[in-house]
C-alpha positions in Angstrom: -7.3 36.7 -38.2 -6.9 33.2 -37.0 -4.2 30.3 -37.1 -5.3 26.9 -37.0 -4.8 24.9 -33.3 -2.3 22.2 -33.8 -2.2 19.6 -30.9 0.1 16.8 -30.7 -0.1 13.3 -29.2 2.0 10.7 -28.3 0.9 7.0 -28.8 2.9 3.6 -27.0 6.1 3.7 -25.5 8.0 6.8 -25.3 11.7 6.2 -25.5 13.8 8.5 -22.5 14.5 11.7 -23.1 16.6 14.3 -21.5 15.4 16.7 -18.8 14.3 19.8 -20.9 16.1 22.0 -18.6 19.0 20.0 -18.9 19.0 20.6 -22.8 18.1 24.2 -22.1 21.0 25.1 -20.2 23.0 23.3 -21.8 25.3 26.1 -22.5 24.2 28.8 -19.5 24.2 27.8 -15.7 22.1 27.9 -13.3 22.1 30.3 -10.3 23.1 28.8 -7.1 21.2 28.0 -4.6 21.3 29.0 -0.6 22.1 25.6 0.5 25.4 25.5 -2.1 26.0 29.0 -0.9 26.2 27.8 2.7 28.0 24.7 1.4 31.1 26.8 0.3 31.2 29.1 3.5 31.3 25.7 5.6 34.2 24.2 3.6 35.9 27.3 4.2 35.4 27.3 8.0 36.5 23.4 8.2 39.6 24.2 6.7 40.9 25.2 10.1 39.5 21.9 11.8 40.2 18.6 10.8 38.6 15.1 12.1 40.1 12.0 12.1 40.0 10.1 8.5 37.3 7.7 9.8 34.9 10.3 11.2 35.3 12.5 7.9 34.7 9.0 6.2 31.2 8.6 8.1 30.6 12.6 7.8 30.6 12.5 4.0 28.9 8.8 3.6 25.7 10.7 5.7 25.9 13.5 3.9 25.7 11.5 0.2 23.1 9.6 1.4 20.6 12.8 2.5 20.2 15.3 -0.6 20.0 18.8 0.4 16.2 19.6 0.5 16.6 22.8 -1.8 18.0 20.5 -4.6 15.0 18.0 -4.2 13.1 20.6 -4.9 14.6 22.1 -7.4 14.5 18.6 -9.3 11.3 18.0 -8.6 9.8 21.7 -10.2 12.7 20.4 -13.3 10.1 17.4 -13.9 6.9 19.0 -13.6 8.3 21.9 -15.9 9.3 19.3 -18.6 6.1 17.8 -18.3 4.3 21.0 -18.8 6.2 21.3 -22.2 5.7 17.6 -23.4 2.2 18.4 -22.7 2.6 21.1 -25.3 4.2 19.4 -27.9 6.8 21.4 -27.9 10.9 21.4 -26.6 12.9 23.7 -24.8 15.7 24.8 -27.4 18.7 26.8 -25.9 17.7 30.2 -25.0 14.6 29.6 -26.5 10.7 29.5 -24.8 8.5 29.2 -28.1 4.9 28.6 -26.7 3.3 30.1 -30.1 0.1 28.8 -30.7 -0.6 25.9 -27.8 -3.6 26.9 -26.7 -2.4 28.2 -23.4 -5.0 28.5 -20.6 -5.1 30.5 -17.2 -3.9 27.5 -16.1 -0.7 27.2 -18.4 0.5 30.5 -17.5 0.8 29.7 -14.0 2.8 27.1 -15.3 4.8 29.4 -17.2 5.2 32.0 -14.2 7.4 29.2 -12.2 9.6 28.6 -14.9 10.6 31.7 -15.9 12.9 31.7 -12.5 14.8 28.6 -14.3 15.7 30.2 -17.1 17.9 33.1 -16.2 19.4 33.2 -19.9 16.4 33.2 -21.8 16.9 35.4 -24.4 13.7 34.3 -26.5 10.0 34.1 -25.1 7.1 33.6 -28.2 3.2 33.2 -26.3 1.8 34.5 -29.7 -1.5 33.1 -30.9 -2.8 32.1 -27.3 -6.4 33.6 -26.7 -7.3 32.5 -23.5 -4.4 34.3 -22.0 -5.5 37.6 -21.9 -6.2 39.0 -18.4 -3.0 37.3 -17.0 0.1 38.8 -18.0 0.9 41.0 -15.2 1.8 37.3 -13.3 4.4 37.1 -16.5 5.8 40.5 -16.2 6.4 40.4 -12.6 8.9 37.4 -13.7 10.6 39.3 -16.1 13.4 40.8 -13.9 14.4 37.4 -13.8 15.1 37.0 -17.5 16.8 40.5 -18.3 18.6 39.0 -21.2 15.3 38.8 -22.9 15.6 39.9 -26.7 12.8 38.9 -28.5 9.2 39.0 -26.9 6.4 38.0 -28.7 2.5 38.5 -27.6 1.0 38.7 -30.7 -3.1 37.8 -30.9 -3.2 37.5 -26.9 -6.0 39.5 -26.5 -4.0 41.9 -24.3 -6.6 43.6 -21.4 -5.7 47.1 -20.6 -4.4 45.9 -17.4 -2.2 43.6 -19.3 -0.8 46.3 -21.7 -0.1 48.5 -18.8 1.7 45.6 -16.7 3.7 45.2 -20.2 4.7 48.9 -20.1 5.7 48.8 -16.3 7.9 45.5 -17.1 10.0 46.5 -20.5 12.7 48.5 -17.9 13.4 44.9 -16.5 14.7 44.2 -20.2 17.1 46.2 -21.5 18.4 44.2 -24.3 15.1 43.7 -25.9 15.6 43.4 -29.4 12.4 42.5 -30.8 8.9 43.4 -30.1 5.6 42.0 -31.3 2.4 43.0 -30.2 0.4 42.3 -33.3 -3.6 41.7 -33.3 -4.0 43.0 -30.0 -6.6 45.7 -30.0 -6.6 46.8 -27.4 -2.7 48.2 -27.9 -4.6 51.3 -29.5 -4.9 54.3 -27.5 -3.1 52.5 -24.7 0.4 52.8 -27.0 2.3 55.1 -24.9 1.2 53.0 -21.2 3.7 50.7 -23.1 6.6 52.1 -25.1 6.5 55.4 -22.6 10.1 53.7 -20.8 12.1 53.1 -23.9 15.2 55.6 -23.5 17.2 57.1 -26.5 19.8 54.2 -27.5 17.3 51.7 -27.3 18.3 48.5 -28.7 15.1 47.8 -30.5 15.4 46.3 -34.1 12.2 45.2 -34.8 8.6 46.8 -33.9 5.0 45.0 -35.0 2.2 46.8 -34.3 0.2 45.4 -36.8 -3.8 45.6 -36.7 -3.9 47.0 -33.1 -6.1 49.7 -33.5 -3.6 52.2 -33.3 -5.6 56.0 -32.8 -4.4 59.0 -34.7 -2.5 59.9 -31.1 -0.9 56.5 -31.3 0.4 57.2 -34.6 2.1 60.8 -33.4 3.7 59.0 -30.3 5.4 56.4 -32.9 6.8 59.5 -34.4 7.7 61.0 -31.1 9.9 57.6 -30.1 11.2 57.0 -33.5 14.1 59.2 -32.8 15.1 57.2 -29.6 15.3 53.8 -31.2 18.3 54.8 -34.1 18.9 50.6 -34.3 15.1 50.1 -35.1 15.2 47.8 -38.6 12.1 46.8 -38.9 9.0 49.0 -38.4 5.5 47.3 -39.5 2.3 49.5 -38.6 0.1 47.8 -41.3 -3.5 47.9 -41.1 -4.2 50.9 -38.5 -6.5 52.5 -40.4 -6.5 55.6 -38.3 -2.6 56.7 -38.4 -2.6 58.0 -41.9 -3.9 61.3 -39.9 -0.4 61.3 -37.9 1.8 60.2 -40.8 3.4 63.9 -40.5 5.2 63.1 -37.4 5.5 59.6 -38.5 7.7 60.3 -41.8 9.8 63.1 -39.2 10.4 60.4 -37.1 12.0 58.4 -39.4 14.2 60.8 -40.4 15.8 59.7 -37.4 16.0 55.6 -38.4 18.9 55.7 -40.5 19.3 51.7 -40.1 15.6 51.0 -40.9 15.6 48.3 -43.4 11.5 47.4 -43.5 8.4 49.8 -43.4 5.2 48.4 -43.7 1.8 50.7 -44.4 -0.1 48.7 -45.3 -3.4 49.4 -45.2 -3.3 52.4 -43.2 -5.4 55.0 -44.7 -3.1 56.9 -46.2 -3.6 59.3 -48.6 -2.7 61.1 -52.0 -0.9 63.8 -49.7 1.2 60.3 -47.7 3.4 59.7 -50.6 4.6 63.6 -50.5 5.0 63.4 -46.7 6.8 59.9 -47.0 9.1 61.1 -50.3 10.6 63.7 -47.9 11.7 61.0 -45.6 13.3 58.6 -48.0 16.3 60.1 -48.6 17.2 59.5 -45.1 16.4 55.5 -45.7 19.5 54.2 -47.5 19.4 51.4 -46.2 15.6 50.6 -46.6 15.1 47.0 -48.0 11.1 46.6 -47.9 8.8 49.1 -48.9 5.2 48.0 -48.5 2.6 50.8 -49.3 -0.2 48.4 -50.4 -4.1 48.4 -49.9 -3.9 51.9 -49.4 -7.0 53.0 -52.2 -6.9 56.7 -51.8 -3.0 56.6 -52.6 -4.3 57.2 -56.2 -2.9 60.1 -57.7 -0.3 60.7 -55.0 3.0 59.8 -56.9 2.2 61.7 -59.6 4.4 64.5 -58.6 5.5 62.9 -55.1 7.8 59.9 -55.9 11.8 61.3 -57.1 13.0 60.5 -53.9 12.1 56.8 -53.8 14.5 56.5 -56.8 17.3 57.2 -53.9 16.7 54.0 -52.6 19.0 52.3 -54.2 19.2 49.3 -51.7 15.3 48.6 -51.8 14.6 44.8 -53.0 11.1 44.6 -52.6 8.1 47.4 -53.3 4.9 46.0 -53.1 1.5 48.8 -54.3 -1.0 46.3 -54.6 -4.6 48.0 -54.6 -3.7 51.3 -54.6 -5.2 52.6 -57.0 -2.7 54.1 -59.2 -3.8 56.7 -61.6 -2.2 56.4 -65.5 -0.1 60.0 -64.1 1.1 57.5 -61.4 2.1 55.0 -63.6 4.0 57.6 -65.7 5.9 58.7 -62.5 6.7 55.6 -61.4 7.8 54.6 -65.0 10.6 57.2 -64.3 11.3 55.5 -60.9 11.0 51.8 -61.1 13.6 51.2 -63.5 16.0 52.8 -61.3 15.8 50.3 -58.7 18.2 48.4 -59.6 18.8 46.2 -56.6 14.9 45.2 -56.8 14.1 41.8 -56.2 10.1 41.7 -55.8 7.3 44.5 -57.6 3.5 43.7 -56.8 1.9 46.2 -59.3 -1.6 44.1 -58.5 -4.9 44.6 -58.5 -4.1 48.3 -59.6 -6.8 48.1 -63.1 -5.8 51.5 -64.5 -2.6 50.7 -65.2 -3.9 48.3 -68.0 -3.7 50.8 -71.1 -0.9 52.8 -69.5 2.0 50.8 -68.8 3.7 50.1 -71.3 6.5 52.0 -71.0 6.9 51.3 -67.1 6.5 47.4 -68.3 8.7 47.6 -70.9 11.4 49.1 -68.8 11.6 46.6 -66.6 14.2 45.0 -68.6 16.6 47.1 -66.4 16.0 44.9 -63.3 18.0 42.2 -64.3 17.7 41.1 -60.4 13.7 40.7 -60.5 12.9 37.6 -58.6 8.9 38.4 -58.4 6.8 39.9 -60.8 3.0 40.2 -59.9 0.8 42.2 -62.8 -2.3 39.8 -61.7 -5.6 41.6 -62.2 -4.0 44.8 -63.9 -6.7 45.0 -67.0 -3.6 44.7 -69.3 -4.3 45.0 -73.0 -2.6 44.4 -75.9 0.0 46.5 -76.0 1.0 46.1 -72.5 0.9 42.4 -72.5 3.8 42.7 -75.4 5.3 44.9 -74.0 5.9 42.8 -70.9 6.0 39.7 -72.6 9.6 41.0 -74.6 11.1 42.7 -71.2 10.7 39.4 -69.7 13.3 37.9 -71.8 15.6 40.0 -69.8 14.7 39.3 -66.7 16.9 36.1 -66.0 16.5 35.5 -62.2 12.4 35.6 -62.2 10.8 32.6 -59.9 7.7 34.0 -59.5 5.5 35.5 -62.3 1.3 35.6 -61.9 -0.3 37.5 -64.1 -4.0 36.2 -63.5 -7.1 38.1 -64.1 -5.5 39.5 -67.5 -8.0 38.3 -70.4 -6.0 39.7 -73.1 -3.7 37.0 -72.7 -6.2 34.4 -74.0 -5.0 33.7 -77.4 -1.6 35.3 -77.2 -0.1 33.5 -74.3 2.7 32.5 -77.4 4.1 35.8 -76.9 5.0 35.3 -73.2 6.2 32.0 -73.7 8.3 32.6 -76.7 10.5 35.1 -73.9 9.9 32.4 -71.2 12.0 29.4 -72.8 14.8 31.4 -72.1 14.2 31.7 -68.3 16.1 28.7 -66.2 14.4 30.4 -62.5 11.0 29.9 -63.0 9.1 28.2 -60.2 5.8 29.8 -60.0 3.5 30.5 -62.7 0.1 31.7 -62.2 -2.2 32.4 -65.2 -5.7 31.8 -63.7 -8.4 33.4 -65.5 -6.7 34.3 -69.0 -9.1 33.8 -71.0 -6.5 30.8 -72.1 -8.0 28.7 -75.4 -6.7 25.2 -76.3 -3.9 26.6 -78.5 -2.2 28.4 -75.7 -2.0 25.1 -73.7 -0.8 23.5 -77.2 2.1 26.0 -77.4 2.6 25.5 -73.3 2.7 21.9 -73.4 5.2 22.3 -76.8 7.7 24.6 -74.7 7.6 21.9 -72.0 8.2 19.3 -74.1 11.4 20.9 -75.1 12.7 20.9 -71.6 12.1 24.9 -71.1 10.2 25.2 -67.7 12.4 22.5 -66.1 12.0 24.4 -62.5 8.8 25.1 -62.3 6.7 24.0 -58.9 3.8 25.6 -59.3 1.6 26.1 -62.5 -1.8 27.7 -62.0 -4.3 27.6 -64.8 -7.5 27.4 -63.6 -10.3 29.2 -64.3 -9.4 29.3 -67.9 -13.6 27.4 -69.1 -12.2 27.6 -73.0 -9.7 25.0 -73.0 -11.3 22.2 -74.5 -10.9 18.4 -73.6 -8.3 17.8 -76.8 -6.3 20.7 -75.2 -6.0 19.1 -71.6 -5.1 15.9 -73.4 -2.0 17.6 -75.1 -1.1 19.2 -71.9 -1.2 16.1 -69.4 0.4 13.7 -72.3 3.6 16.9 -71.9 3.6 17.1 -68.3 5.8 14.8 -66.9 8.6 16.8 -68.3 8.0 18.8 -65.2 10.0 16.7 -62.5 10.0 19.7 -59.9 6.4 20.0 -59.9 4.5 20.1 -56.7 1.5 22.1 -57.2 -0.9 21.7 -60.6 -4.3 24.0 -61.0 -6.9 23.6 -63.6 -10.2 24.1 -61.6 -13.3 25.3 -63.3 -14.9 28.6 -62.3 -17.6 28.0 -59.2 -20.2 28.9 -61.7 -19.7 25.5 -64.0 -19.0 22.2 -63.9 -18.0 19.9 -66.6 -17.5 16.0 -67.2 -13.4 15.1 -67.5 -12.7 13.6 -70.8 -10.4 11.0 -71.7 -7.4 13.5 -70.6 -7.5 12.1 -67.3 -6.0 8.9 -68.0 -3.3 11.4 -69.4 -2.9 13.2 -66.3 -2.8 10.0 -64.4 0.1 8.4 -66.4 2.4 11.8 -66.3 1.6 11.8 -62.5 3.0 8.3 -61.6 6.4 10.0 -62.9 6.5 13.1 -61.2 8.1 12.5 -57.7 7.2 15.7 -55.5 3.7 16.5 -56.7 1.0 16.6 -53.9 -1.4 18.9 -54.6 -3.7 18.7 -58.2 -6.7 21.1 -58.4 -9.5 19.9 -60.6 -12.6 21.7 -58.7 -15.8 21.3 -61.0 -14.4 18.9 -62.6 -17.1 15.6 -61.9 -14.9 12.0 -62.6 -17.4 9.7 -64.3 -17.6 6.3 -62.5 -15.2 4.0 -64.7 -12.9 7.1 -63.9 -13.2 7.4 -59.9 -12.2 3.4 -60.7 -9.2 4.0 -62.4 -8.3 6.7 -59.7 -8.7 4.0 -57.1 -6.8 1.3 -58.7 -3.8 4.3 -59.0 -4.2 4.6 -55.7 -3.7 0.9 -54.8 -0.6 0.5 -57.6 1.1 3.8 -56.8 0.2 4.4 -52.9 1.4 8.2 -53.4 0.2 11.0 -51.5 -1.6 13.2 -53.5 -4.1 15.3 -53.1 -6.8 15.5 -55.9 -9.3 18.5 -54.9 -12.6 17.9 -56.4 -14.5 20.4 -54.1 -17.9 19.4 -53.1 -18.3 17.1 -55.9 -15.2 14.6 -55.2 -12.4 14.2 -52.9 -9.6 12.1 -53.4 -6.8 12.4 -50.9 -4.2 9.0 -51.0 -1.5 8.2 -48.5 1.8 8.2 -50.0 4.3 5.5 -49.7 7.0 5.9 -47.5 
């Protein structure tokens, strides 16, 4: 996994700005230095002996005009320290060190190592996403005594050396109001697990542990279990993608037993098996606070709630359950149809990717009428069928607070998209609507475009429809001619799939028109789609009339991508 490299530049004059440090401590102080230390203890001794007014005139005119050598110094490592950071592109905020993602080097850490002595109230430090920095830690954890109001560390993606992981381990004593540990995409964190949580102590004041894709071993997996028990303010636990912990998940769930206050678990992708949800039921009832539940990519989950899943029912605070790709078995989706429903507090379901369902849930689907709080409803590649798709198409007319509803990858909707948006025109939430690869035919985007014309849909941001090869040109015309009803818009899709291509027809000029009236679009998806040449004209001259910023994606054919007008 990899983030993109952002660097900054500066061009011309740069107008003054204050010292970094002097913004940094703008509400802590600095420790004193020897030479104010000695000042003090001499203004104490001179209180006994006093000079004439003239001499103590001259004394004090001397002293004003030779600064003490420490506080030269201590100005001058000030300026290179702010320089380091505008380097960086990045500020100093209060309490705050956030270095993620600057493409430290060796070098850079050094620079790092001699500021960490300025900042004795630091209670933030983020060096995540830094590659080259792997090998040199131990030179920041010799620091940390100095910062031992630390609370959030961050060293995700450093490519942590063993050496590194064990000068981490030798170092967290030094802070003991760490609050929030990430160690993320590090592998080699696995097998080396406890060299670095072996210190924590039982009261620990650690909220939030990431551990995910580190390469965690089967042993690493009992040791979380092992520690869970000493950190009862843990909230946030995330062990995702560690394919080899599902072995240990036994003293895992008895561990949590212990985390009364836990409020996120994430498995995801963690091999876990049919016999995980039995093990992890028996530890639920002892989450009632649990908010996030995040089970997905687990495939050989299949089958496991089948008899495994009353106790996830107790979670009666749980706002977001996501078991995408898992595989779930029609006896799963009859369990959970008891289950789900329950939930009453849920906010998010990602039933995804999970093609067995399709035939089978139409009960669990239609009783999701009873989560009248459902923000996000994902059902995308789910094989639905008829009878499912109605079925979720009349539930969704109770579901008044959904923003985000994709139910891609569902051909049965082709042809019967009516149904859904018969329920829809009473939603007022809607943002997000993703129905890529439906199957769709013109007379869906007729009855689309009709619902929009009535003002339904106001909200929506994001419409996805690409994908959908059947729509023909008189189809697209309706639609764009419709579509600057949308004035929240931002994001359109109606790509072609990679394996055609086809000439845009006169629709276009449609699409242009209802454009130039919607204010916060930027992004319009037309990949495959090849713009004849009196066409890529009257895309330029909208260009030079409109100056917007709006990014027409083509793909290999075309590329259009205007500056917008400030």
């Amino acid at each position: 996994m990899s983030q993109r490299r952002k660097k900054n530049s500066s061009d011309g004059e740069t107008k003054p700005r204050t010292s970094f440090v002097n913004k940094f401590f703008r509400s802590s102080k600095l420790r004193p230095t020897k030479a104010e230390s000695r000042k003090k203890s001499n203004d104490l001794e001179a209180a006994d002996f006093q000079p004439s007014d003239d001499a103590q005139k001259t004394e004090n005119i001397l002293d004003a005009a030779k600064p003490l050598p420490s506080e030269m110094e201590l100005g001058s490592r000030m300026e290179k320290n702010e320089q380091f950071l505008q380097k960086l592109g990045r500020k100093a905020v209060n309490k705050c060190l956030d270095l993620n993602n600057c493409g430290l080097t060796t070098t850079d850490v050094r620079e790092v190592v001699a500021l960490l002595p300025l900042l004795p109230d630091l209670e933030k430090l983020d060096i995540s996403w830094n590659d080259l920095i792997g090998g040199t830690l131990r030179s920041v954890t010799q620091q940390m005594h100095l910062v031992s109001k630390l609370k959030i560390l961050r060293l995700g993606s450093c490519r942590l050396t063993t050496d590194d992981v064990r000068a981490l381990g030798e170092a967290l004593e030094a802070i003991p109001e760490l609050e929030e540990l990430n160690l993320s995409w590090n592998s080699k964190v696995g097998g080396n697990l406890p060299l670095i949580l072996q210190k924590f102590q039982e009261g620990s004041k650690i909220q939030t542990l990431e551990l995910v894709d580190c390469d965690l071993t089967s042993e690493d997996g009992a040791f979380v279990g092992q520690l869970l028990p000493m950190m009862q303010n843990l909230e946030v636990l995330d062990l995702s993608i560690n394919r080899n912990i599902g072995g240990s998940l036994n003293s895992i769930a008895q561990g949590l037993k212990s985390t009364s206050n836990l409020k996120v678990l994430k498995l995801h992708s963690c091999g876990l098996s049919q016999k995980s949800v039995r093990i992890l039921d028996a530890a639920f009832r002892y989450l009632c606070e649990l908010r996030r539940l995040d089970l997905s990519c687990n495939k050989e989950l299949g089958g496991g709630f089948e008899d495994s899943s009353a106790q996830l029912a107790t979670l009666e605070h749980l706002e977001v359950l996501d078991l995408h790709q898992c595989s779930l078995t029609v006896d799963d989706v009859m369990s959970l149809t008891q289950v789900i429903p329950l939930l009453s507090s849920l906010q998010e379901l990602d039933l995804s990717a999970n093609k067995k369902m399709g035939g089978s849930s139409e009960n669990l689907l239609s009783r999701l009428r009873f989560l009248p709080a459902l923000k996000s409803l994902l059902i995308n590649n789910c094989a639905l069928q008829s009878e499912t798709f109605t079925a979720l198409a009349e539930a969704s007319a109770h579901l008044p607070a959904l923003e985000v509803f994709d139910l891609s990858w569902n051909k049965c909707i082709g042809g019967n998209l009516k149904l859904l948006l018969e329920t829809l025109k009473f939603s007022e939430s809607l943002q997000v609507l993703r129905l890529s690869s439906c199957s769709l035919v013109t007379e869906d985007v007729a009855v689309l475009a009709s619902l929009i014309q009535t003002g339904h849909l106001a909200k929506l941001q994001k419409l996805i429809l690409s994908y959908n090869d059947s729509i023909c040109d008189t189809g697209w015309a309706i639609f764009c001619q419709n579509m600057w009803f949308l004035k929240e818009l931002t994001e359109l899709d109606i790509s072609l799939r990679p394996s055609t291509s086809r000439d845009c027809g006169q629709w276009f000029r449609h699409l242009l028109c209802a454009v130039t009236t919607l204010p916060k679009i930027t992004e319009i998806g037309m990949k495959r789609w090849i713009l004849p040449a009196t066409q890529e004209e009257e895309l330029e001259r909208f260009h030079q009339d409109h100056r917007c910023s709006i990014h027409f994606d083509l793909g290999e054919f075309q590329e259009a991508d205007f500056p917008r007008l400030n």
